[in-house]
C-alpha positions as CSV (number, residue, x, y, z in Angstrom):
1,X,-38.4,52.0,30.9
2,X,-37.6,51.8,27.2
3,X,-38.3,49.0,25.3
4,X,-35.8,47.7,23.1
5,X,-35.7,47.5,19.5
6,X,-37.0,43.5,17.8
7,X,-34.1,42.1,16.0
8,X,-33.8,42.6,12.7
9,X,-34.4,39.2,10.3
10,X,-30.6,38.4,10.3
11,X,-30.7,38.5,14.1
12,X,-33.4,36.6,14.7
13,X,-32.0,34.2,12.4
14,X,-28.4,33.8,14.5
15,X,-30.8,33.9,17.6
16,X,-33.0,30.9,16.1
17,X,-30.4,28.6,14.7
18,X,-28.7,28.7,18.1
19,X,-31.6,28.7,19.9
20,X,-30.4,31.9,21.9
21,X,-33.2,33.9,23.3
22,X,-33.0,37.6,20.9
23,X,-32.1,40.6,23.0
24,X,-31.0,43.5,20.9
25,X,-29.3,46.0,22.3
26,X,-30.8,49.4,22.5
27,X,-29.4,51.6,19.8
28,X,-28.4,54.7,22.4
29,X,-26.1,51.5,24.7
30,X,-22.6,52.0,24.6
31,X,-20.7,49.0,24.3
32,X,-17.0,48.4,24.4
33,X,-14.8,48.3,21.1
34,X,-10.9,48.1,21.0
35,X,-9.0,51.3,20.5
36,X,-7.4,49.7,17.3
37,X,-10.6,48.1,15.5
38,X,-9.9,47.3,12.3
39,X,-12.9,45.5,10.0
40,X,-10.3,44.4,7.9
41,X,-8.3,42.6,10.2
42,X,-9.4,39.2,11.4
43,X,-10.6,37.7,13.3
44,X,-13.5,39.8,14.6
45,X,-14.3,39.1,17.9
46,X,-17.3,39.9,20.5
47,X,-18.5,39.0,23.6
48,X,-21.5,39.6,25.5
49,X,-21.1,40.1,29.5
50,X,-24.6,41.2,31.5
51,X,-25.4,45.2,30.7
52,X,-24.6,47.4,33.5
53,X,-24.6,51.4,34.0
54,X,-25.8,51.8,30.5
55,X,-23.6,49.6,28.7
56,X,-25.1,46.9,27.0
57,X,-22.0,43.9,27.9
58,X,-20.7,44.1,24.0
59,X,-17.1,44.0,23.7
60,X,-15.8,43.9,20.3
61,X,-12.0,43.6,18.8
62,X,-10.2,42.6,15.8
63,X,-7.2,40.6,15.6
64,X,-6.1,37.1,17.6
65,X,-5.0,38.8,21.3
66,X,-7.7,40.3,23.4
67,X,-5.5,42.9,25.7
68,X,-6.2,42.9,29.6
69,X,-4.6,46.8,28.9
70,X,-6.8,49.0,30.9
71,X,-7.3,50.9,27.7
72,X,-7.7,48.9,25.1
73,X,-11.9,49.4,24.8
74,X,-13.1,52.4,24.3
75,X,-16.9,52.9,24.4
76,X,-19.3,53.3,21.7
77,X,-22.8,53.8,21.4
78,X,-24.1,51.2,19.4
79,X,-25.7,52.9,16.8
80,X,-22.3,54.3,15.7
81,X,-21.1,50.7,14.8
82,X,-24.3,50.4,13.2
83,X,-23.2,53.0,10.7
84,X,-19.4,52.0,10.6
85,X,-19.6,48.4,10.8
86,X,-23.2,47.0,9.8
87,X,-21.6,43.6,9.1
88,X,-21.7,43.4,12.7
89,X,-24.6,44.4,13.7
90,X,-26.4,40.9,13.2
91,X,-24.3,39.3,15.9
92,X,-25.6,41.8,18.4
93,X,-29.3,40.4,19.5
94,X,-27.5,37.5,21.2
95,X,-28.2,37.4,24.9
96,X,-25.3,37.5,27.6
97,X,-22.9,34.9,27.4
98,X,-22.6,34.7,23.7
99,X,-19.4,34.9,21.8
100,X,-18.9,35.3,18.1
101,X,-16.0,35.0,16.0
102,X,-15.7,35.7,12.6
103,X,-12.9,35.9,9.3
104,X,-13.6,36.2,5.6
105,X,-14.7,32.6,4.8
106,X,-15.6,31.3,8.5
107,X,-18.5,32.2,11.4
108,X,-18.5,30.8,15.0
109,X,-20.9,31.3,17.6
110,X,-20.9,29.8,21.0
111,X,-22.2,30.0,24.7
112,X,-19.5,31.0,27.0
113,X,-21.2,30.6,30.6
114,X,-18.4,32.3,32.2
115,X,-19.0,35.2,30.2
116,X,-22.0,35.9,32.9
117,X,-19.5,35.6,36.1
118,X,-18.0,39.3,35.7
């Protein structure tokens, strides 16, 4: 079994100020990003659902509306938003059931049990 990577010092610190167990996901995961991401439209928005079949439970848009369109995530291994969209990145050692939303001059985090009721 492969161990997954520590979180970097930004994650730990998201982890630690909201007292969220770290759990990073492994680099070679795919999680789910919307077809029309955009870093420079706001809001940004993730959520974190249990991994399965090699996902690790990310999904990730931009804009207000999250689309129940079939389509509308495409996957992505994580290391590729790593490289795209580092800005990101610290967000993503927060365990299932962790939501994040953020614009220019504003951050939220929150636990979202029903997040972990897929």
């Amino acid at each position: 079994m492969r161990r997954m990577p520590d979180p970097t010092s930004e994650q730990a610190k998201i982890c630690r100020n909201h007292r969220a167990p770290p759990d990073p996901p492994d680099p070679m995961s795919k999680l789910g990003i919307s077809r029309t991401f955009s870093s420079q439209e706001t809001p940004i928005n993730g959520l974190r659902h249990p991994p399965e079949k090699g996902t690790n439970g990310w999904y990730i848009w931009s804009g207000e509306e999250l689309s129940d369109a079939h389509d509308f995530f495409v996957p992505l291994h994580t290391f590729h938003l790593e490289e795209s969209y580092p800005e990101i990145m610290k967000y993503l050692a927060l365990p299932p059931g962790w939501r994040f939303l953020i614009a220019s001059d504003y951050e939220d985090i929150w636990f979202d049990e029903s997040l972990l009721d897929v």
